[in-house]
C-alpha positions as CSV (number, residue, x, y, z in Angstrom):
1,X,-31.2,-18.1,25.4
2,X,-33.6,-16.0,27.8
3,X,-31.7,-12.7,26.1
4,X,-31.9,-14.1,22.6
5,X,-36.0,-14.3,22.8
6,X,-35.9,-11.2,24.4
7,X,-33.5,-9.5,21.6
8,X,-35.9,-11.1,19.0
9,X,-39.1,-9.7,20.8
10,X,-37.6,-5.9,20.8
11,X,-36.5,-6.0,17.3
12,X,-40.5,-7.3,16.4
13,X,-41.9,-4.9,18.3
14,X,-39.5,-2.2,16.7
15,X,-40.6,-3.7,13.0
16,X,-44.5,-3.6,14.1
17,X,-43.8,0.5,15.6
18,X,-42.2,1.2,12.2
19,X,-44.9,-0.1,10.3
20,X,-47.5,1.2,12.2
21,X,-46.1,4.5,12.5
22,X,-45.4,4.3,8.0
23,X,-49.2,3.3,7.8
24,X,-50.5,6.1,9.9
25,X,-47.6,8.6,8.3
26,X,-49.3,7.1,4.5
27,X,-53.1,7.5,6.0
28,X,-52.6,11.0,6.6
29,X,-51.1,11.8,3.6
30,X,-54.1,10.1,1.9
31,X,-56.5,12.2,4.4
32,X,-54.5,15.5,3.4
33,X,-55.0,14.9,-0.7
34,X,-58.3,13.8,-0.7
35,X,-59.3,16.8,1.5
36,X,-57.6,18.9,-0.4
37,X,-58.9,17.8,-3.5
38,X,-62.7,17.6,-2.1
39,X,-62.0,20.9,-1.3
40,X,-61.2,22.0,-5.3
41,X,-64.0,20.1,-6.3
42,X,-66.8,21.7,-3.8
43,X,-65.4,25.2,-4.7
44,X,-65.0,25.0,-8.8
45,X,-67.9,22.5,-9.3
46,X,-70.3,23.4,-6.7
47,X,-70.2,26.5,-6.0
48,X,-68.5,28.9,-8.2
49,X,-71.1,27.8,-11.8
50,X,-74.2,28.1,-8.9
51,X,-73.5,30.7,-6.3
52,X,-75.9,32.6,-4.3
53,X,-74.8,35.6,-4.7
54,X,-75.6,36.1,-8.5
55,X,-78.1,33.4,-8.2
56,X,-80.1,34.8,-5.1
57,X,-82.8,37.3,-7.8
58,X,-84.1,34.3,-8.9
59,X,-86.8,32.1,-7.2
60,X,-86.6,27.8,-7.3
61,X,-83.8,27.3,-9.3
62,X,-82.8,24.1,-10.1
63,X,-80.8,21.5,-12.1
64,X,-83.7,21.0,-15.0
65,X,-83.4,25.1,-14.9
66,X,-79.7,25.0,-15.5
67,X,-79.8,22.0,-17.8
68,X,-82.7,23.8,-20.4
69,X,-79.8,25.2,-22.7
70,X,-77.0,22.9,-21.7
71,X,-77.7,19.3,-20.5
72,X,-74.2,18.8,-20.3
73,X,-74.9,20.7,-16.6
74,X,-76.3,17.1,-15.5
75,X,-73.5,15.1,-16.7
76,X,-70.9,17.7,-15.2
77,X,-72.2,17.4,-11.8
78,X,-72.7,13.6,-12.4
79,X,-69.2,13.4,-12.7
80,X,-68.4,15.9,-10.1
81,X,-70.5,14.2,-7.6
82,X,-68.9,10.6,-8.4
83,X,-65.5,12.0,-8.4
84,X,-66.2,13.7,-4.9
85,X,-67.9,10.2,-3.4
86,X,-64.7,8.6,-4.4
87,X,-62.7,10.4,-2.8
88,X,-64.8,10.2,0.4
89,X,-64.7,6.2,0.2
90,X,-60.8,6.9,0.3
91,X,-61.0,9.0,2.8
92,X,-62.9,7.1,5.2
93,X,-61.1,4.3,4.5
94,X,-57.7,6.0,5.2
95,X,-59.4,7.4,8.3
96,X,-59.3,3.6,9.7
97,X,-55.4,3.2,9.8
98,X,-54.6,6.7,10.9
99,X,-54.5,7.9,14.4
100,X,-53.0,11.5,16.3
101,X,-52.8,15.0,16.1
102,X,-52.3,15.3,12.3
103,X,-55.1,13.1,10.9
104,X,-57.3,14.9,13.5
105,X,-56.9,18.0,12.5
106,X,-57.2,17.7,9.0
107,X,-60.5,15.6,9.3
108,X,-61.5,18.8,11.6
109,X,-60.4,21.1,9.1
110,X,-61.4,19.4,6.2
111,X,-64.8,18.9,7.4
112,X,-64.4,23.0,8.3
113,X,-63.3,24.2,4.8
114,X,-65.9,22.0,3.2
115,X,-69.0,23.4,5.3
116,X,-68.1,26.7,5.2
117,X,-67.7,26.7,1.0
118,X,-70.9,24.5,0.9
119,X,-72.8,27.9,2.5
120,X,-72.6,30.0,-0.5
121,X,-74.3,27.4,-2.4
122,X,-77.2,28.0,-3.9
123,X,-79.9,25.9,-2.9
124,X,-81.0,24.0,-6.1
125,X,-81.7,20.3,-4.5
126,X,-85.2,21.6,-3.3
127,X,-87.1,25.1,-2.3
128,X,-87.4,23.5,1.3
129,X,-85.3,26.2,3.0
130,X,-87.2,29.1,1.8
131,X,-90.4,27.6,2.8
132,X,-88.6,27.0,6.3
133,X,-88.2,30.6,6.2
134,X,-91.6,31.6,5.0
135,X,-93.3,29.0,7.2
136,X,-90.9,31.7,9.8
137,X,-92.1,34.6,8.6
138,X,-95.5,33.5,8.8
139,X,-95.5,33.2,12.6
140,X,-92.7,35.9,13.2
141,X,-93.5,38.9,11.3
142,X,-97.3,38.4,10.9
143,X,-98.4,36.5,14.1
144,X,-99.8,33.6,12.0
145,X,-99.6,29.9,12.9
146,X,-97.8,28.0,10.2
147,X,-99.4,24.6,11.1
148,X,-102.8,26.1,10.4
149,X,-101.7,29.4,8.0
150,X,-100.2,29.3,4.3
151,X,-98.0,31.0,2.5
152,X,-100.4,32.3,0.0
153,X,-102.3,34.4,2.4
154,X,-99.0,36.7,2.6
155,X,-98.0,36.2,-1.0
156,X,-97.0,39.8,-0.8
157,X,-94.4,38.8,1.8
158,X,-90.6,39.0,-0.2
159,X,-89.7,35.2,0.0
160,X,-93.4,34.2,-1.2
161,X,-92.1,33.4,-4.5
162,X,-89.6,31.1,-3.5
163,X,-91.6,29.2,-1.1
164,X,-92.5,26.1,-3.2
165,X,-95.3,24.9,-0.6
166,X,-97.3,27.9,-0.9
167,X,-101.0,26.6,-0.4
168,X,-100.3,24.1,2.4
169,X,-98.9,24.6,6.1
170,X,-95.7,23.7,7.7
171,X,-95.6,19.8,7.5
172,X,-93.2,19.7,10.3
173,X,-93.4,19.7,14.3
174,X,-93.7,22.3,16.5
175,X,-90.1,22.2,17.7
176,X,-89.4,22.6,14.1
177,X,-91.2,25.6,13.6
178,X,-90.3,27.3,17.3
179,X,-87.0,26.9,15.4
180,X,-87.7,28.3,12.1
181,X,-89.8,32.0,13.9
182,X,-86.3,32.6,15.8
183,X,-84.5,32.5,12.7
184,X,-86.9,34.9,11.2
185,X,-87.4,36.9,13.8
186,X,-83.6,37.2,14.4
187,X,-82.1,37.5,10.8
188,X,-84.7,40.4,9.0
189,X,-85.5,40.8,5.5
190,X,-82.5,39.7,3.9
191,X,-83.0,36.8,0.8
192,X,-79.1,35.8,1.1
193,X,-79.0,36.5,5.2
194,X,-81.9,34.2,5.9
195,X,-80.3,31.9,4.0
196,X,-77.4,31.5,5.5
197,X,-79.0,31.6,9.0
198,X,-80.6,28.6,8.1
199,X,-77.8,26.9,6.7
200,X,-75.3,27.8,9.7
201,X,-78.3,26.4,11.7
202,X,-77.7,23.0,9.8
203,X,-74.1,23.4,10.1
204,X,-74.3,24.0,14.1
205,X,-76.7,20.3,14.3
206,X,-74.2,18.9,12.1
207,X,-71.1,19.6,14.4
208,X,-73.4,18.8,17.8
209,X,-74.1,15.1,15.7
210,X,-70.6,14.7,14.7
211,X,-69.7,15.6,18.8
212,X,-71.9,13.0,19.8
213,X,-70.8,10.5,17.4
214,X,-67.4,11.0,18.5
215,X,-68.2,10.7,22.3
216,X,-69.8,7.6,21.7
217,X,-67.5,6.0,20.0
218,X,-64.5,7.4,22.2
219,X,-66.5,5.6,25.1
220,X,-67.8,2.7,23.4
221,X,-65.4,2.0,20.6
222,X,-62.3,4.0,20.5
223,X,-60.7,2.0,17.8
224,X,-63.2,3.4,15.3
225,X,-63.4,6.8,16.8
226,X,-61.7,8.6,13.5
227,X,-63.5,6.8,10.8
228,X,-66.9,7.4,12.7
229,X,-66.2,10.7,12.6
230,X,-65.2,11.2,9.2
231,X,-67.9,9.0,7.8
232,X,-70.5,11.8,8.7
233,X,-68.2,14.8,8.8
234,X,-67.1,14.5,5.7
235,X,-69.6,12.7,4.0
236,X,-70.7,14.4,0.5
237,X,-74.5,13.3,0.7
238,X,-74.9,14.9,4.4
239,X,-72.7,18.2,3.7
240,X,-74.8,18.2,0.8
241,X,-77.8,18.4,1.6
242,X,-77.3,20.4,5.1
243,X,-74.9,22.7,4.0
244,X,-75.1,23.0,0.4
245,X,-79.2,23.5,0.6
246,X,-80.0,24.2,4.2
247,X,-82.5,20.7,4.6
248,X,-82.9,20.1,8.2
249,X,-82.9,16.1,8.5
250,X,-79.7,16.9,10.3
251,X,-81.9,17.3,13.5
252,X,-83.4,14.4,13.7
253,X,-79.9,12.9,13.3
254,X,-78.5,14.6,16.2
255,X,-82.1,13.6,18.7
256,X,-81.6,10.0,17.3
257,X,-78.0,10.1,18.2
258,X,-78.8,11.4,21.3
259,X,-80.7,8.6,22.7
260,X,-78.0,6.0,21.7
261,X,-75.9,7.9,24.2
262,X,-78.6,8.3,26.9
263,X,-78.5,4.4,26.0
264,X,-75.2,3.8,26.6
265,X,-75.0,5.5,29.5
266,X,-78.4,3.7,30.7
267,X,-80.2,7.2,31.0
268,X,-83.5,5.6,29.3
269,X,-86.0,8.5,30.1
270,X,-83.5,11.2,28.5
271,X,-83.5,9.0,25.5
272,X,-87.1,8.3,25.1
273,X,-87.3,11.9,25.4
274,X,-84.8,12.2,23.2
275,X,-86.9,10.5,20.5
276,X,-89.8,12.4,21.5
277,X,-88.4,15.9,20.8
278,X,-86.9,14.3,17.5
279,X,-90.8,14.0,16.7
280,X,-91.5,17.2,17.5
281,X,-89.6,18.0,14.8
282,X,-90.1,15.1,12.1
283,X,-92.5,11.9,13.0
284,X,-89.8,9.5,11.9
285,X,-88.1,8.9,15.4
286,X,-91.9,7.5,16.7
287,X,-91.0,4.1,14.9
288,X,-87.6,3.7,17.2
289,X,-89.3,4.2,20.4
290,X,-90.4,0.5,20.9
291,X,-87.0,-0.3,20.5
292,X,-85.8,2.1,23.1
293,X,-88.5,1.6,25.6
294,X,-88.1,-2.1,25.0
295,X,-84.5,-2.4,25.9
296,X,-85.0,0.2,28.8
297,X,-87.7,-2.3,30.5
298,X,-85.5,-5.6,29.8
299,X,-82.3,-3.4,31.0
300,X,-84.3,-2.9,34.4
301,X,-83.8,-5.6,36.7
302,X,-86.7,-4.8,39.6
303,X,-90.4,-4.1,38.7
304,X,-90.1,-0.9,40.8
305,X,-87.4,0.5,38.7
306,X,-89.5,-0.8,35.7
307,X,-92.7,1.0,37.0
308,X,-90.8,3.9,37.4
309,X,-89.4,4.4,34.6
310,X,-93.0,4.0,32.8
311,X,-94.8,6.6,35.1
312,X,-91.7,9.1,34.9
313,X,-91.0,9.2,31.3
314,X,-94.7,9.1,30.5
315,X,-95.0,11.8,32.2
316,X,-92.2,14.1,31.1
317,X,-92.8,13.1,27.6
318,X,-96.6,14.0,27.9
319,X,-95.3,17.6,29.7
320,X,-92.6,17.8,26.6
321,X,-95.4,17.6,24.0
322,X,-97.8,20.0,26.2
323,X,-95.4,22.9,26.0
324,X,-94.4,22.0,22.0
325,X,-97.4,22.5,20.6
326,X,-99.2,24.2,23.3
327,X,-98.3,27.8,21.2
328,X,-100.0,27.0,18.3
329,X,-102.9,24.5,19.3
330,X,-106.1,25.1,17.4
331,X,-107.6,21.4,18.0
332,X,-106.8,17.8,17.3
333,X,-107.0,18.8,13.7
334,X,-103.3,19.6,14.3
335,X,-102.4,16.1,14.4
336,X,-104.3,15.3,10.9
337,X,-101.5,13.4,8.5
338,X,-104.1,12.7,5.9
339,X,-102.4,14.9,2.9
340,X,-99.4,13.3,4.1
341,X,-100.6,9.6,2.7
342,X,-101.8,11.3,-0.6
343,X,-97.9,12.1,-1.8
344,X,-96.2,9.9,-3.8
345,X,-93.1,9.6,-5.6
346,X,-89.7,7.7,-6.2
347,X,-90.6,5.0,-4.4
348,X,-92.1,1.6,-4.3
349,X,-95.4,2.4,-2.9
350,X,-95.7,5.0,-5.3
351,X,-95.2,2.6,-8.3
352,X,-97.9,0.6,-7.1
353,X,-100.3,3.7,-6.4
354,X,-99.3,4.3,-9.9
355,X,-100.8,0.6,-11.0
356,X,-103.5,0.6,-9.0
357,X,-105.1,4.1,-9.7
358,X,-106.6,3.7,-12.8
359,X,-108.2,0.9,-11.6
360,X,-109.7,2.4,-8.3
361,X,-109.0,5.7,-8.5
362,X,-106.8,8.1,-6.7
363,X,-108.3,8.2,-2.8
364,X,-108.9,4.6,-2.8
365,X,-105.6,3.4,-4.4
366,X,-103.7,6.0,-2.1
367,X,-105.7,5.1,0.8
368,X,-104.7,0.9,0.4
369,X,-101.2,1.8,-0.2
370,X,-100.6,4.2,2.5
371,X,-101.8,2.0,4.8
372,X,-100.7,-0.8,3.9
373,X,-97.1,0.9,3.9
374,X,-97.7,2.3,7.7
375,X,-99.1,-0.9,8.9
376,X,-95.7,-2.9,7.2
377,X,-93.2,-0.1,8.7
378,X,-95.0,-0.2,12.4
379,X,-94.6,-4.1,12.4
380,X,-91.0,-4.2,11.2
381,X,-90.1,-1.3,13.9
382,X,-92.0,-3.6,16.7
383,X,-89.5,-6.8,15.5
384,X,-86.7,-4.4,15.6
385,X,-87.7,-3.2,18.8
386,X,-88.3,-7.2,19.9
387,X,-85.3,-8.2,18.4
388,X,-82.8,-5.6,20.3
389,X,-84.4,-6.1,23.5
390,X,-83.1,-9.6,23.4
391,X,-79.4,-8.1,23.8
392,X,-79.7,-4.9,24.7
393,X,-77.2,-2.7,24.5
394,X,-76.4,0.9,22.8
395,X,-75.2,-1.3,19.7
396,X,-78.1,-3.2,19.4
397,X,-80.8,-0.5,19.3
398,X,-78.5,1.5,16.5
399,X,-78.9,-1.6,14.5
400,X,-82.5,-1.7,15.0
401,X,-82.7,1.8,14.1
402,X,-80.7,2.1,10.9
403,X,-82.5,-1.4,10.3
404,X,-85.8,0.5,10.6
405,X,-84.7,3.5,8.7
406,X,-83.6,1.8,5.7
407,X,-86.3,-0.1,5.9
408,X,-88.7,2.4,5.6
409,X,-86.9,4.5,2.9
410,X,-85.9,1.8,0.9
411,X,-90.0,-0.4,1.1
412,X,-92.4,2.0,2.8
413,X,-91.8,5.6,2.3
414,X,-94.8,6.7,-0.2
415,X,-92.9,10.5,-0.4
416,X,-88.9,9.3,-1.3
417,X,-86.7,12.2,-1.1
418,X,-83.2,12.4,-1.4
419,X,-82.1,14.1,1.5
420,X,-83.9,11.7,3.8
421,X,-80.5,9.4,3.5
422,X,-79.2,11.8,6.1
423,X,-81.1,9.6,8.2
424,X,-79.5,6.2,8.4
425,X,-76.0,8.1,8.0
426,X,-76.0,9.3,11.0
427,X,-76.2,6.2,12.5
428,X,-73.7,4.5,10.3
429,X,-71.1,6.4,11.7
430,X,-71.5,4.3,15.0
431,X,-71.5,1.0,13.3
432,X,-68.1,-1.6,12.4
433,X,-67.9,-1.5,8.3
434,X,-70.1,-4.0,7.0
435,X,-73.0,-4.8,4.6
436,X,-75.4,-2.2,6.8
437,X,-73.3,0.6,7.0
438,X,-72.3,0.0,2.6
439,X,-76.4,-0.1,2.1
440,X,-76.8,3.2,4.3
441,X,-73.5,5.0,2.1
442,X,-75.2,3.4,-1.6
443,X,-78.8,4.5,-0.8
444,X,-77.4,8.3,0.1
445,X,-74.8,8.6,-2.8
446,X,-77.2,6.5,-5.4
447,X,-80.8,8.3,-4.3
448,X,-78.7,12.2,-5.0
449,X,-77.2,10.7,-8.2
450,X,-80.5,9.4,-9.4
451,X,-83.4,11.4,-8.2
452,X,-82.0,15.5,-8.1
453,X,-79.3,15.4,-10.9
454,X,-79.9,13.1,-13.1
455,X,-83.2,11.2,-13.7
456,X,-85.1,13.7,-12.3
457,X,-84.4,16.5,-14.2
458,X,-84.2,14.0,-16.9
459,X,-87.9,12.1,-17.0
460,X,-89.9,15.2,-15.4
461,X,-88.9,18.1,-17.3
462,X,-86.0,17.5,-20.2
463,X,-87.7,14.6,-21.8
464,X,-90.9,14.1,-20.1
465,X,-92.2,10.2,-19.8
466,X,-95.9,9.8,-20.3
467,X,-97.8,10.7,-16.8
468,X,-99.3,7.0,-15.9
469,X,-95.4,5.4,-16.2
470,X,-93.6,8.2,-15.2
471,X,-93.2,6.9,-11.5
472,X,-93.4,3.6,-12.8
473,X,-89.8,4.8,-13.9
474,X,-88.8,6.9,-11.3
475,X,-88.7,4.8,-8.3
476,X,-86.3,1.8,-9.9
477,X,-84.0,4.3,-11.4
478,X,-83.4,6.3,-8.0
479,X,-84.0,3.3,-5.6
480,X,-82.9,0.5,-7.9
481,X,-79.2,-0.2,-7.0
482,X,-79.6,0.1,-3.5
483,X,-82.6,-2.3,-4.1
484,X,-79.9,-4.6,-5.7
485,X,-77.7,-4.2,-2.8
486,X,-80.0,-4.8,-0.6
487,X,-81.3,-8.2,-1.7
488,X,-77.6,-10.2,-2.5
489,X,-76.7,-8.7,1.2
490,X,-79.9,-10.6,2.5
491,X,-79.2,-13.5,-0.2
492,X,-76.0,-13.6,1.4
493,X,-76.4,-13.3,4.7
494,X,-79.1,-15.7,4.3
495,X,-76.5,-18.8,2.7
496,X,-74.4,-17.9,5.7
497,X,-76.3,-18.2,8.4
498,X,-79.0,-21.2,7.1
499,X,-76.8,-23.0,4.0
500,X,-73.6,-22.7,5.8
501,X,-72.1,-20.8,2.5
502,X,-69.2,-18.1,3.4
503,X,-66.9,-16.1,1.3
């Protein structure tokens, strides 16, 4: 009887080898199409009609440009771009039942091919890079400083007419532009040299993010090491946007994934600094240091180690922002936001700046909504930051932070751009699938759809809506199904936990 059972035991675990080894065989043949495929796709759709090299002689292109004597151009990339997300869905989802060398290397190499076509791009989604590189220039080849100096006082400099930004300086951090004057300084005069300088700059954060993601989860959550990785490797909205047209969220991404892992590893000054230097390039990571400093001080167990944490890390983060903007300090002006909260668009705050300027007028209505938006974002990133304390844990302070981010994007950002869904992205790739992770993949996919290709270039320049409703418009149609998502997940969530209600 004894050799019976254990006859029956080898022949199931035979059957469950075979199966798993015909599921994994099937995923990587799923991984291998679809990367093949995506591949096609970038090349023919992407970048052969819009390449730099023939498109490079003309300054701030984009899809309106392309769309003036053929608005078929929107529908084409419409299609293109759906087509391509897709085939990412599959491929993530084929990532999660495949395993080894061979589904490895053609996530590696997929992710490889696609980055390196995305380069010769040209950068239609926004003039951002070339103001990078004029904000560059400004420090680099003239001495300036671009968060005091603009563009237009060296409008005879080359990339002046590309730099869409020309009368204002550099809205970013210091690290940011330190960055941005090596690149210069490095690369010369060239249009398409610079531009690919910044774009391989993109591509190098992207594959440090994707390295950390994947040591993370290897340590953390090996189970879901392949699909992490190949939900921001191969991700359309972050190649995109980092690749395609050289944005530099991507950074941000890699400081923010850096302090999960100084998390995980209970480092907490290296990830507060973390945070801190993601600042120093974009303010955004300020609203995840409650949460992080929270979970550091309940993760101490002595008030000795508690006090010194506070007194080291306050320190080294004060030291950190000495030497940042210590270069180009010219008084606490540098620290003035106010233009900042007079920019709206695609986005709920801006439809009710919209509704409330005529009534008001513009620096009052801008001035109640932009606070009101900070004050709503500060509080939700202090419950975040309460709420992950309570467990803490590497897991629960990436919840709170792709918690926070969406929150922000999808309710408080005033200034809604596209590429900012690089943000929460980034994170998703650490998270099981669920409802969070869907939201982050539908706001990045949707918001690129929407805003740059199709409404866009739609209600501000092919058939302009009237200016008092235009953004009335604007921010349902680029925010509106994630909005939808949004509230049945909550609806949802909501009969689950209090009504008792489950699928």
């Amino acid at each position: 009887m004894s050799s019976l059972r254990s006859s029956a035991q080898e022949l199931g675990n035979r059957f469950q080898d075979s199966k798993a080894s015909t599921q994994n065989s099937a995923a990587a043949i799923v991984l291998a199409g679809v990367a093949g495929i995506s591949f096609l796709i970038y090349l023919f759709a992407f970048v052969y009609p819009y390449n730099i090299f023939e498109l490079y002689p003309h300054p701030r292109l984009a899809v309106y440009r392309f769309a003036q004597d053929n608005q078929m151009v929107i529908w084409w990339l419409a299609t293109a771009f759906v087509i391509q997300s897709g085939l990412y869905w599959l491929g993530w989802r084929a990532a999660q039942h495949a395993s080894g060398k061979t589904a490895w290397s053609i996530v590696i190499g997929g992710a490889l091919a696609f980055s390196i076509v995305l380069l010769f791009i040209y950068p239609f989604d926004a003039a951002d890079i070339f103001d990078y590189i004029m904000h560059g220039r400004v420090a680099s080849i003239y001495g300036a400083n671009p968060l005091r100096d603009t563009a237009e006082q060296f409008s005879d400099d080359p990339f002046f007419p590309y730099a869409a930004w020309q009368s204002t300086p550099s809205f970013y951090g210091p690290a940011w532009v330190m960055v941005v004057t090596a690149v210069t300084w490095l690369v010369g005069d060239g249009i398409i040299a610079n531009v690919l300088a910044f774009k391989l700059v993109g591509g190098i954060f992207l594959a440090a993010s994707v390295t950390v993601v994947a040591v993370i989860l290897r340590c953390a959550a090996p189970d879901r090491l392949l699909a992490g990785v190949t939900l921001l490797a191969w991700n359309p909205v972050v190649l995109y946007v980092t690749l395609g047209n050289g944005h530099n969220d991507i950074v941000i991404v890699l400081c923010i994934l850096s302090a999960v892992l100084s998390i995980l590893h209970h480092r907490y000054t290296f990830a507060i600094l973390a945070l801190v230097l993601g600042t120093l390039f974009k303010f955004i990571p300020v609203l995840l240091l409650p949460a992080a400093g929270l979970i550091a001080l309940r993760s101490l167990s002595h008030t000795r180690a508690r006090l010194r944490f506070l007194v080291v890390t306050t320190l080294a983060a004060l030291l950190l922002l000495f030497l940042a903007y210590w270069p180009f300090w010219y008084g606490t002006e540098i620290f003035d936001m106010s233009q900042r909260t007079r920019l709206f668009t695609a986005s709920l705050p801006a439809m009710i700046y919209t509704w409330l300027r005529p009534t008001l007028g513009r620096e009052q209505a801008a001035l109640i909504v932009s606070q009101t938006a900070i004050s709503l974002t500060v509080l939700f990133a202090l419950w975040q930051g309460w709420r992950s304390s309570r467990a803490p844990s590497w897991l629960s302070f990436s919840y709170a932070t792709i918690n926070i981010l969406l929150f922000y994007l999808l309710l408080t950002c005033s200034w809604f751009q596209q590429w900012y869904a690089v943000w929460p992205l980034g994170i998703a790739a650490l998270l099981p699938p669920g409802p969070t992770v869907y939201l982050a993949m539908i706001l990045g996919g949707y918001a690129l759809l929407s805003k740059q290709i199709i409404f866009g270039p739609l209600i501000y320049r092919l058939h302009p809506f009237p200016g008092a409703w235009r953004e009335i418009w604007f921010g349902p149609t680029v925010l509106g199904l994630p909005w939808l998502y949004a509230f049945f997940s909550l609806i949802d969530k909501f009969l689950e936990n209090f009504v008792g209600v489950k699928e």
